[in-house]
N, C-alpha and C positions, 0 to 999 in steps of 0.2 A: 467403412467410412474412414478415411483420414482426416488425422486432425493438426491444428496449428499449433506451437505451443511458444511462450517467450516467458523470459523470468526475468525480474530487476532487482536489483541489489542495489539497497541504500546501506551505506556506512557512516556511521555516527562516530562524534569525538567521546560520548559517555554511553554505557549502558542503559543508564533510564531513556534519555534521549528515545534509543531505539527501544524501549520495551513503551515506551508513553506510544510514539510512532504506528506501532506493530497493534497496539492495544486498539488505537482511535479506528485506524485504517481496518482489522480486523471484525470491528462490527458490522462493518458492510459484508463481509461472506455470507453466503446466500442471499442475503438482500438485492445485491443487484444480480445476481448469474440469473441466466435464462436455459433455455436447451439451447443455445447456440456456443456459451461461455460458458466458464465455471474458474473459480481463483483461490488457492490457498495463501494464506502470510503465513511466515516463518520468523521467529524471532532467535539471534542467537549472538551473544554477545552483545557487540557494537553493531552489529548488520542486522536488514530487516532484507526480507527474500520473497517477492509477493512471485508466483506461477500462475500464468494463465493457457488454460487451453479453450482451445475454440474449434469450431466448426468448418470455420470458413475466416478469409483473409480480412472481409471487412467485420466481422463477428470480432477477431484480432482487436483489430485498430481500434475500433468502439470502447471493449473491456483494457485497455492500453490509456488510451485518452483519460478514461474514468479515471483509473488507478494511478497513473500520473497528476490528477487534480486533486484525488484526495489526497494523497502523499504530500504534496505541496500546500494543504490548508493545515492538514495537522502538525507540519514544523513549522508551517506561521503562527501558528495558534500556539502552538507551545513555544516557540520565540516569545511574543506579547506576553503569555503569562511567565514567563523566566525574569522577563524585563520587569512585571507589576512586582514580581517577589522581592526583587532587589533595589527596589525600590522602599521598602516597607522597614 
């Protein structure tokens, strides 16, 4: 069987950033893979490294969409609470 694979690389201005990032996003592994997907995170430095491999093209796109939505809630989310801290 062959398989799909795609990897994204977020790069951050601070460390934490990407280790808050890598942390939030990371509790999803195994959570959401199926046998059609499966995804590690990588945290290293400033960069967060999520891999997916799939099964098939639309199995891809699926684990892609996912992973691109939660990426995007947990640096909102950790925007708003950066914002609350400095605030205080």
């Amino acid at each position: 069987m062959s398989f799909h694979d795609a990897t994204l690389e977020f790069e951050y201005e601070r460390e934490s950033r990407a280790r808050l990032v890598a942390e939030s996003v990371g509790l999803e592994v195994g959570e959401i893979d199926d046998d059609r997907s499966e995804t590690t995170v990588e945290h290293e430095g400033t960069r967060v490294r999520i891999g997916v491999r799939a099964a098939d093209v639309v199995a891809l796109r699926a684990a892609l969409n996912t992973w691109f939505t939660l990426v995007d809630v947990a640096e909102r989310t950790a925007s708003v609470g950066e914002g609350a801290v400095e605030t205080c």
